[in-house]
C-alpha positions as a Markdown table, in Angstrom:
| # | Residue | x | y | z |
|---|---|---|---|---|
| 1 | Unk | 76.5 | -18.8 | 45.6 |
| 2 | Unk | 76.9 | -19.6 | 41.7 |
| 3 | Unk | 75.4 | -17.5 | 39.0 |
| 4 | Unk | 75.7 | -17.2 | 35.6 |
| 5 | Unk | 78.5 | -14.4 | 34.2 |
| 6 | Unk | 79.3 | -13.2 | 31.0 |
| 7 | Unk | 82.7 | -13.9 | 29.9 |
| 8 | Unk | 84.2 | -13.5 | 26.3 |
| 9 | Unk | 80.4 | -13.8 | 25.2 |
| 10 | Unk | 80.1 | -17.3 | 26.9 |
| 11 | Unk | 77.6 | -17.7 | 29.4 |
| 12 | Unk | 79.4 | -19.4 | 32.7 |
| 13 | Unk | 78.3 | -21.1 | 35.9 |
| 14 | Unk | 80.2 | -19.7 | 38.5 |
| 15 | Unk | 81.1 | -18.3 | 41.6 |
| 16 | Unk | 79.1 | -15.0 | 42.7 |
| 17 | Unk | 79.6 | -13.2 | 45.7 |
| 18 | Unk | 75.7 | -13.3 | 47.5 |
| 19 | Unk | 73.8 | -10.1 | 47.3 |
| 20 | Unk | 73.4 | -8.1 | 50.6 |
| 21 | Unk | 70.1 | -8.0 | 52.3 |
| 22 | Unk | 68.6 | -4.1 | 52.9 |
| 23 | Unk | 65.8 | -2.9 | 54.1 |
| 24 | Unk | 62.9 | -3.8 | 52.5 |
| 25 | Unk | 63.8 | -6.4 | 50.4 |
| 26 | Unk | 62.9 | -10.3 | 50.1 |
| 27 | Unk | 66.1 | -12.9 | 49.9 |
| 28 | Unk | 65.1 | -16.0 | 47.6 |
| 29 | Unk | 66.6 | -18.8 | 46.7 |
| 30 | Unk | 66.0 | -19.5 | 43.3 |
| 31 | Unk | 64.5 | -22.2 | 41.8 |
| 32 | Unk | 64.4 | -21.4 | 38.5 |
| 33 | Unk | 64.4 | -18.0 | 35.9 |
| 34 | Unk | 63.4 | -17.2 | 32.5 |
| 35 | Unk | 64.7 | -15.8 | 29.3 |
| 36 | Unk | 63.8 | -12.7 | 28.1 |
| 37 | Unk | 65.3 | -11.2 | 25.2 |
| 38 | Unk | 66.2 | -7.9 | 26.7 |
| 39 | Unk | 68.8 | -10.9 | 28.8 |
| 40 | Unk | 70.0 | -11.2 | 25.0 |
| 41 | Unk | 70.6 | -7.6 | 24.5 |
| 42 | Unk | 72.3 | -6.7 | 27.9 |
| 43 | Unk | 74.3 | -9.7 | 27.1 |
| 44 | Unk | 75.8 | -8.0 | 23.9 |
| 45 | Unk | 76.0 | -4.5 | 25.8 |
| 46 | Unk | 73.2 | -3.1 | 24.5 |
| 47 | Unk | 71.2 | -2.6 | 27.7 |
| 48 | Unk | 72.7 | -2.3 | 30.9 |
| 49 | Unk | 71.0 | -2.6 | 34.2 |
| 50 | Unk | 69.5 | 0.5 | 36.2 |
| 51 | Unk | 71.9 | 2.5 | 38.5 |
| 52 | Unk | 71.8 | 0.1 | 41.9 |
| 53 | Unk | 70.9 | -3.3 | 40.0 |
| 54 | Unk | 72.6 | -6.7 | 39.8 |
| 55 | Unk | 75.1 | -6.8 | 36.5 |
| 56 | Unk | 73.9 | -10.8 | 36.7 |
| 57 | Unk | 71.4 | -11.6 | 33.7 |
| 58 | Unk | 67.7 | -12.5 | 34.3 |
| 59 | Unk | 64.3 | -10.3 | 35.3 |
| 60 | Unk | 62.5 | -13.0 | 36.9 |
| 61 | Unk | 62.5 | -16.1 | 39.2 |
| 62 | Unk | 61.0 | -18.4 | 41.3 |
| 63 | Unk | 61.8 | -19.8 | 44.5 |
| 64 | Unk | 61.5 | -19.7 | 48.2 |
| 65 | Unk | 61.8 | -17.1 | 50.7 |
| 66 | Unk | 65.1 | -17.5 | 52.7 |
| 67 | Unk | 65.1 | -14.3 | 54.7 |
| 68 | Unk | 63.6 | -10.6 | 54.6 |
| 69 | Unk | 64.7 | -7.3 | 55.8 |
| 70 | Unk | 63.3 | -5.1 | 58.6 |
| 71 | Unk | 59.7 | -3.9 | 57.6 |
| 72 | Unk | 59.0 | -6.5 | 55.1 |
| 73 | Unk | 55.1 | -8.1 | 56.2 |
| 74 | Unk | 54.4 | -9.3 | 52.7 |
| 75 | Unk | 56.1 | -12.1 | 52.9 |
| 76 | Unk | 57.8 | -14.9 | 55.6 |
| 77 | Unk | 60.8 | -17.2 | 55.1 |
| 78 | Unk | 59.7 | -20.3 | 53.5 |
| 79 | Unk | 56.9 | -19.1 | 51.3 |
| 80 | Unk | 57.1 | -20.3 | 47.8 |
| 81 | Unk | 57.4 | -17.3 | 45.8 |
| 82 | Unk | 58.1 | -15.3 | 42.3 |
| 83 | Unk | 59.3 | -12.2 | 41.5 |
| 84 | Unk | 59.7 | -9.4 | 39.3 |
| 85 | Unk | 63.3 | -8.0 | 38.9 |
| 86 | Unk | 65.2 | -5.6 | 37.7 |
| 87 | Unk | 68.3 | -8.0 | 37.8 |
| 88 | Unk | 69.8 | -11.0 | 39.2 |
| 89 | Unk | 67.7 | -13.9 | 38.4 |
| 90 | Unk | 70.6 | -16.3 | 36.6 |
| 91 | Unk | 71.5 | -17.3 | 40.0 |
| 92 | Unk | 71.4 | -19.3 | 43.0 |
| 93 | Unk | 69.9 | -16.2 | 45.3 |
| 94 | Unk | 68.5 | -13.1 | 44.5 |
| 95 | Unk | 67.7 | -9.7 | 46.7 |
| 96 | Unk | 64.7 | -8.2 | 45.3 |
| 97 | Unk | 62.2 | -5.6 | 47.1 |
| 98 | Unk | 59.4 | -6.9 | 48.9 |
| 99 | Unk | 56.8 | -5.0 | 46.3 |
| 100 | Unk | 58.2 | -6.9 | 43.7 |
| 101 | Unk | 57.6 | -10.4 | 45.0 |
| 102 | Unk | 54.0 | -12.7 | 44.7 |
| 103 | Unk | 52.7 | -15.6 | 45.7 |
| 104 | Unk | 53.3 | -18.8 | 43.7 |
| 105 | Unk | 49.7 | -19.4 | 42.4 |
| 106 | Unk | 47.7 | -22.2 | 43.9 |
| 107 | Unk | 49.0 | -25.8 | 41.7 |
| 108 | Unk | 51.9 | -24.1 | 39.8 |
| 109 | Unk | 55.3 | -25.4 | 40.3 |
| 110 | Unk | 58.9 | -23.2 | 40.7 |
| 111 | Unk | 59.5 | -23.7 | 36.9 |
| 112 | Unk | 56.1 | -23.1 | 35.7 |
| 113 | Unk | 55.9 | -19.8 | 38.0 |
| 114 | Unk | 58.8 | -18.8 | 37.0 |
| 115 | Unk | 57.3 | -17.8 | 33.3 |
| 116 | Unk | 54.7 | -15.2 | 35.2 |
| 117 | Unk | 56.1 | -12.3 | 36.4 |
| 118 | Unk | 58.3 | -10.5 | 33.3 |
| 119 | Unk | 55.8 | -11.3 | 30.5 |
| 120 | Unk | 52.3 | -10.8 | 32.8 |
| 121 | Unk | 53.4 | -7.7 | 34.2 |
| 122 | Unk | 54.4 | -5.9 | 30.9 |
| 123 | Unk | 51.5 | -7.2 | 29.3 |
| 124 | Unk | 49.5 | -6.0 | 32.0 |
| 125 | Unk | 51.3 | -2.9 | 32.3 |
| 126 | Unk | 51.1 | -2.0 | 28.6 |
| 127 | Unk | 47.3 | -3.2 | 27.7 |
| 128 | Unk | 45.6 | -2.0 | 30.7 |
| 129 | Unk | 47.2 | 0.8 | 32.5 |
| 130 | Unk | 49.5 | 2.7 | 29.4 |
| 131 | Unk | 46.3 | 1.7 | 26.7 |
| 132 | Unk | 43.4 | 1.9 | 29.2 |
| 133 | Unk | 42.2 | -1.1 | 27.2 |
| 134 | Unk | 38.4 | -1.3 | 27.6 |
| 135 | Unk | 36.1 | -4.4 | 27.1 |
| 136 | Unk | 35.0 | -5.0 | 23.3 |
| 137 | Unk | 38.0 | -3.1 | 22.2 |
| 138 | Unk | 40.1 | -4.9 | 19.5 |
| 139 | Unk | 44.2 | -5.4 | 19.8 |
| 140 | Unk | 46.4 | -5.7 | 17.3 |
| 141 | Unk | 49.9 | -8.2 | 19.3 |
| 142 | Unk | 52.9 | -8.4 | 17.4 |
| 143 | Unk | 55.5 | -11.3 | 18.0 |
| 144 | Unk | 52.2 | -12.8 | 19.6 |
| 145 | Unk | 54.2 | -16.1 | 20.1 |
| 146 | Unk | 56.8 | -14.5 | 22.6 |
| 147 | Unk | 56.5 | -14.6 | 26.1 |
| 148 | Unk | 54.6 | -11.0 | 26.3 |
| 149 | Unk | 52.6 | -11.8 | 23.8 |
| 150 | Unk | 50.8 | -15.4 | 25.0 |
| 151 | Unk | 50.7 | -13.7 | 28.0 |
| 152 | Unk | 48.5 | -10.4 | 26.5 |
| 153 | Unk | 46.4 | -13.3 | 24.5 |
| 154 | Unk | 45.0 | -14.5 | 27.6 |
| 155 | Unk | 44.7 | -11.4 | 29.3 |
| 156 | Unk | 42.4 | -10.2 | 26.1 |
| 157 | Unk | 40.2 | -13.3 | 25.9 |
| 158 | Unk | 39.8 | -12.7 | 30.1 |
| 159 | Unk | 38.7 | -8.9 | 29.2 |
| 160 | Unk | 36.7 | -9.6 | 26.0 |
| 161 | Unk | 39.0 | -8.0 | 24.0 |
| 162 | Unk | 39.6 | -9.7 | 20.4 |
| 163 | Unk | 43.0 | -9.5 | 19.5 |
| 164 | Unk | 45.5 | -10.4 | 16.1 |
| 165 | Unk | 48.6 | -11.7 | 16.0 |
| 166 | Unk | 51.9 | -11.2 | 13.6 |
| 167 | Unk | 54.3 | -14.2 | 14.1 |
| 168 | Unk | 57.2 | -15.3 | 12.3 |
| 169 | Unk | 54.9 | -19.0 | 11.0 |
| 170 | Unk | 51.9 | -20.6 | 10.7 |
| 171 | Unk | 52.8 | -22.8 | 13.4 |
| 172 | Unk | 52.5 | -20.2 | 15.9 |
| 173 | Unk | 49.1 | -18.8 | 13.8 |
| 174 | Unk | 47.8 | -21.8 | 15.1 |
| 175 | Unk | 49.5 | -22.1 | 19.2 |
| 176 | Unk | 48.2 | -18.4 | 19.7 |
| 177 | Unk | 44.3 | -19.1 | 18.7 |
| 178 | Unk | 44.8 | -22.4 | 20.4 |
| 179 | Unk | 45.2 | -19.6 | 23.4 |
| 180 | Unk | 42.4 | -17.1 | 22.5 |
| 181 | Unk | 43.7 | -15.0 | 19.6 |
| 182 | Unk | 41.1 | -14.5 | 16.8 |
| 183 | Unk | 43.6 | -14.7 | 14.4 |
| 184 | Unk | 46.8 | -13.6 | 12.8 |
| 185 | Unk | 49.2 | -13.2 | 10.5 |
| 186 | Unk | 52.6 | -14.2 | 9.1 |
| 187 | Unk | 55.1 | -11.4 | 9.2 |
| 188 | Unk | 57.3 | -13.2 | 6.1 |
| 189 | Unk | 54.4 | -13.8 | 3.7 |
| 190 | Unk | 54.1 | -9.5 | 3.5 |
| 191 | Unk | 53.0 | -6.8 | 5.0 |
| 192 | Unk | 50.0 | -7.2 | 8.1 |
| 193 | Unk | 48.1 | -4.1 | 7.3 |
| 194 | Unk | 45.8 | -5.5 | 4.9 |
| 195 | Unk | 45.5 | -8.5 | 6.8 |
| 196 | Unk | 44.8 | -6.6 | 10.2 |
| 197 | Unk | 42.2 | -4.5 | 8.2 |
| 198 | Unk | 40.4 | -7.2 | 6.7 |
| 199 | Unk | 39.7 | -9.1 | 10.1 |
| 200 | Unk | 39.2 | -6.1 | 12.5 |
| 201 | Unk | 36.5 | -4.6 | 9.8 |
| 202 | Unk | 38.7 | -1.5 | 9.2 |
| 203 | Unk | 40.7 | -1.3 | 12.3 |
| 204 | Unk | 41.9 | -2.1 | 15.8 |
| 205 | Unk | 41.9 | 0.4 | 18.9 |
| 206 | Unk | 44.9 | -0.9 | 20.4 |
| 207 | Unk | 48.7 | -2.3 | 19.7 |
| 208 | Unk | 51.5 | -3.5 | 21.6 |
| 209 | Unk | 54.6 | -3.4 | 19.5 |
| 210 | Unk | 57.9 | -4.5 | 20.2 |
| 211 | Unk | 59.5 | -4.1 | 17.0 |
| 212 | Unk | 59.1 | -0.3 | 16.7 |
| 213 | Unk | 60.6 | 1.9 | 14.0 |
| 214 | Unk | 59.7 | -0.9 | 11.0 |
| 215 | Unk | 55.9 | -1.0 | 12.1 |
| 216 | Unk | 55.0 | 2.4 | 13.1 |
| 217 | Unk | 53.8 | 4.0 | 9.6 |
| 218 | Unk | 51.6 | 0.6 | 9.3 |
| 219 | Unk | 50.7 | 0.4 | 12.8 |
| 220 | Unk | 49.6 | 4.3 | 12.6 |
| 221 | Unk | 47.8 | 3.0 | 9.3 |
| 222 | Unk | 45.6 | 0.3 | 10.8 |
| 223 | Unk | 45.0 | 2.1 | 14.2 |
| 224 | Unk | 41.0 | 3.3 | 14.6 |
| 225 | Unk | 40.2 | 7.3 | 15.5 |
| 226 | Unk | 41.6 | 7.7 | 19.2 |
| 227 | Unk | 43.6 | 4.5 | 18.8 |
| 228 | Unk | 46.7 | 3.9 | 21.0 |
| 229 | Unk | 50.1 | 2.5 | 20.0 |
| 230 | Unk | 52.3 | 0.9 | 22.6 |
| 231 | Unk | 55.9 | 0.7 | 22.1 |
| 232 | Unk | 58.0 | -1.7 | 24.4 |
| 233 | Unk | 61.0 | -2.7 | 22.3 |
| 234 | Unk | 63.1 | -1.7 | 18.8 |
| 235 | Unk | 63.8 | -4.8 | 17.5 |
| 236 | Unk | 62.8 | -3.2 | 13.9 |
| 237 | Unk | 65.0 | 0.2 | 14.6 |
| 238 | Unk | 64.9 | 3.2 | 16.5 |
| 239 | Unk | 64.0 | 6.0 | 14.0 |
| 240 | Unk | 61.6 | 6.7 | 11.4 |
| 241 | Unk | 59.4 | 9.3 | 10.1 |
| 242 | Unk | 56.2 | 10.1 | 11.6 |
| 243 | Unk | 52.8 | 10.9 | 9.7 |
| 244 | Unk | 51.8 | 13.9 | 12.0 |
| 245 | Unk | 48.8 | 13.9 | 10.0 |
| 246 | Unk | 47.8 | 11.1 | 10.4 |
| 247 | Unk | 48.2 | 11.3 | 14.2 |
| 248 | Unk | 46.2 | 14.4 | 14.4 |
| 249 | Unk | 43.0 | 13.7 | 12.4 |
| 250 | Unk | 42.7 | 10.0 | 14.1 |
| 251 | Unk | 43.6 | 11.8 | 17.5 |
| 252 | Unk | 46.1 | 8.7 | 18.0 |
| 253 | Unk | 48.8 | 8.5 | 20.9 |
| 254 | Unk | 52.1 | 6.5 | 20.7 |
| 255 | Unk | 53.2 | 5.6 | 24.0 |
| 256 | Unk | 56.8 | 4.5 | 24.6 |
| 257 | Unk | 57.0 | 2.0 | 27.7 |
| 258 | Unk | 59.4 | -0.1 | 29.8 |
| 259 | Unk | 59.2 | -1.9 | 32.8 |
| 260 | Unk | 62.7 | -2.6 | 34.1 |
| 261 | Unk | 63.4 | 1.1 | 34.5 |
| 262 | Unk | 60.5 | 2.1 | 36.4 |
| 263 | Unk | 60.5 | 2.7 | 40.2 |
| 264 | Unk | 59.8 | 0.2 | 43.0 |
| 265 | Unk | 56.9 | 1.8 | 43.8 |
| 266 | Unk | 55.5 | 1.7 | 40.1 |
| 267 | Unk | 56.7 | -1.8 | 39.5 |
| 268 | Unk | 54.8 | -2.4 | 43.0 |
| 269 | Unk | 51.7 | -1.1 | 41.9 |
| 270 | Unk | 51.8 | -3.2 | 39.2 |
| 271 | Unk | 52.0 | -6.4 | 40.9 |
| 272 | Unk | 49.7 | -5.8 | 43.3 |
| 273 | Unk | 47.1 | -5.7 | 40.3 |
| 274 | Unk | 48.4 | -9.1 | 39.4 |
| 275 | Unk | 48.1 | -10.5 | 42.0 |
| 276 | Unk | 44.2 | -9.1 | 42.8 |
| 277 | Unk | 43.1 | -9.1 | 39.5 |
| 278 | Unk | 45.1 | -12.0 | 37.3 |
| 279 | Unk | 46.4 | -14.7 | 40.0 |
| 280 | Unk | 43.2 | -15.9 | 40.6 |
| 281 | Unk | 42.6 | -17.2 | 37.1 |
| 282 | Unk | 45.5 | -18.6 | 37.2 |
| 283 | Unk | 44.9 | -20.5 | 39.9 |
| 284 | Unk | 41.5 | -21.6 | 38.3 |
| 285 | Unk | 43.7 | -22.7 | 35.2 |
| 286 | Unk | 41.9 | -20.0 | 32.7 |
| 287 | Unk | 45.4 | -18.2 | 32.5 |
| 288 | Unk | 48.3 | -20.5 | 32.4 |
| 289 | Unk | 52.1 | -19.8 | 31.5 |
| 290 | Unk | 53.1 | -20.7 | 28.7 |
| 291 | Unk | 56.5 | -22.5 | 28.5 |
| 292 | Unk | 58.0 | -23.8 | 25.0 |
| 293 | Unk | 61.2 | -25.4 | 27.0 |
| 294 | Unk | 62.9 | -26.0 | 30.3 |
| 295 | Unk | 67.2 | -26.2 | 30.4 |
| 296 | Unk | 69.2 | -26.2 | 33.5 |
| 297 | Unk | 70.5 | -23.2 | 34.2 |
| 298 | Unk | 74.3 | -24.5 | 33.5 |
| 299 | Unk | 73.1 | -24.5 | 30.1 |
| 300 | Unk | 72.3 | -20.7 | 29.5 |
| 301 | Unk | 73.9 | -20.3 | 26.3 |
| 302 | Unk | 71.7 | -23.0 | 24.4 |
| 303 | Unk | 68.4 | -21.0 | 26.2 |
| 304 | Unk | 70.3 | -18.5 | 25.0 |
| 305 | Unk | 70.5 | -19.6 | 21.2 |
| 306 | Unk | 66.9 | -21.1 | 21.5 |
| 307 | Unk | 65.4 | -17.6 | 22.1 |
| 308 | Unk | 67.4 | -15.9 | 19.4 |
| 309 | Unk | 66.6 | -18.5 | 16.6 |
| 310 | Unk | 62.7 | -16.9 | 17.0 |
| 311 | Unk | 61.2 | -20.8 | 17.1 |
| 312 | Unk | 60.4 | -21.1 | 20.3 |
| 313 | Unk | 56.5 | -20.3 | 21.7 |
| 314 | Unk | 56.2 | -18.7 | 25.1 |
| 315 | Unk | 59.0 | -18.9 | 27.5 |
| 316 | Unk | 62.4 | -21.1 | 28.1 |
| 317 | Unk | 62.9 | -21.2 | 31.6 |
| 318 | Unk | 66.2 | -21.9 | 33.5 |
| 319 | Unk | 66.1 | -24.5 | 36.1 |
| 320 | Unk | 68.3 | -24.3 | 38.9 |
| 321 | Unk | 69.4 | -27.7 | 40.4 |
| 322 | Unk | 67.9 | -28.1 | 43.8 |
């Protein structure tokens, strides 16, 4: 098979050797991945894959089932599938367990269900089983323009949840209430706590956070008594101090979370949630992936670039040439 390898910082289409079949697990041809921009920091060495994973870039794909290993019922070769993974998705075939891999919705193509299972399943993961978000609950998204975050938008106007935004423009201001978001702010024009506290009418009960250190004094700021703060990246740092206070008198938790880490079983029982309790509104059209741009895979590097230069709204998706 060809996949894409890493090679003096260049992204390359190239020869692979094809990953072996065990038991348990789903073979797919590939159709097409996505960016994410933990592909971006594994690139530069910053996060290598789990013990047992594919070195090979990309945490999701869709495609069709070529073969499965003894005890897999979940799926049959030929079904149009995506998947959640933990590595291996720049490629022409992937190995991925059975848990891990859902139905294409009803009407979605391999490109557009390709953008589904990274982003939904964090955003799920994050809002409704770290947070225990609750109907009329307000959240507080930052980098609501990235993949996780037009994914969580949808998921909160499907729960009744209000949510805010921080983006890097006004363009994407307007792209994420075009989704459902109440409103938002520009990171560059200042700080967001103000902002935040002005539209929430004191404060929100929820965040999701991918920037980390740089945010947490503000997030803890504009968080409401028993408020809970979900990390899931550092793009702002890794340390900073902490107003214990603070913590203690608005009984607040901070929750660190990732997804790629977790066990099969755990990254089963998440998508087994999407699939009973977000596919079908996807397949209605209320949810919908969002995709800012589609490259063939060849051309990784510009996806790549594309990601990095923070433009882009939703996901870039790889296509693999049939």
């Amino acid at each position: 098979m060809k996949a894409i390898k890493v090679e003096r910082d260049e992204l390359l289409w190239m020869e692979a050797e094809s990953p072996a079949l065990g038991v348990g697990e789903v073979r797919i041809r590939v159709l097409a991945s996505a960016v994410n921009r933990a592909d971006l920091v594994q690139r530069s060495g910053g996060y290598p894959p789990p013990p047992g994973a594919s070195d090979i870039l990309g945490l999701e794909c869709a495609g069709e089932v070529l073969e499965i290993g003894e005890g897999v019922g979940r799926v049959q070769p030929g079904d149009p599938v995506c998947a959640l993974l933990a590595g291996g998705g720049y490629a022409e075939e992937v190995v991925v367990p059975a848990g891990q891999v859902l139905p294409i919705p009803d009407g979605l193509s391999a490109v557009e269900a390709a953008a589904l299972p990274e982003v939904f399943a964090t955003a799920f993961l994050n809002l409704y089983m770290e947070a225990n978000l609750t109907p009329g609950e307000k959240v507080l998204l930052h980098a609501g323009a990235s993949g996780v975050g037009t994914a969580a938008i949808q998921l909160c106007k499907l729960t009744h949840n209000d949510c805010f935004v921080t983006v890097g423009n006004a363009g994407k201001i307007d792209e994420c209430v075009r989704l459902g978001a109440a409103g938002g702010w520009n990171r560059h024009e200042g700080e967001f706590k103000q902002a935040v506290q002005e539209w929430s009418g004191g404060g929100v009960d929820v965040i999701l956070d991918p920037v980390g250190a740089a945010y947490l004094s503000d997030n803890l700021l504009v968080l409401n008594p028993d408020g809970r703060l979900v990390v899931i990246g550092l793009m702002g740092g890794v340390e900073t101090s902490v107003n214990l206070g603070l913590m203690l008198v608005k009984r607040l938790r901070i929750v660190g979370s990732t997804l790629r880490a977790r066990s099969i079983p755990a990254k089963a029982l998440v998508m087994d949630r999407l699939r009973d309790e977000v596919w079908p509104h996807i397949a209605t059209g209320d949810i919908r992936p969002v995709i800012d741009t589609v490259i063939p895979i060849e051309e990784a590097d510009r996806a790549h670039a594309l990601v990095a230069g923070d433009q882009t709204v939703g996901k870039v998706v790889l296509k693999v040439s049939e």
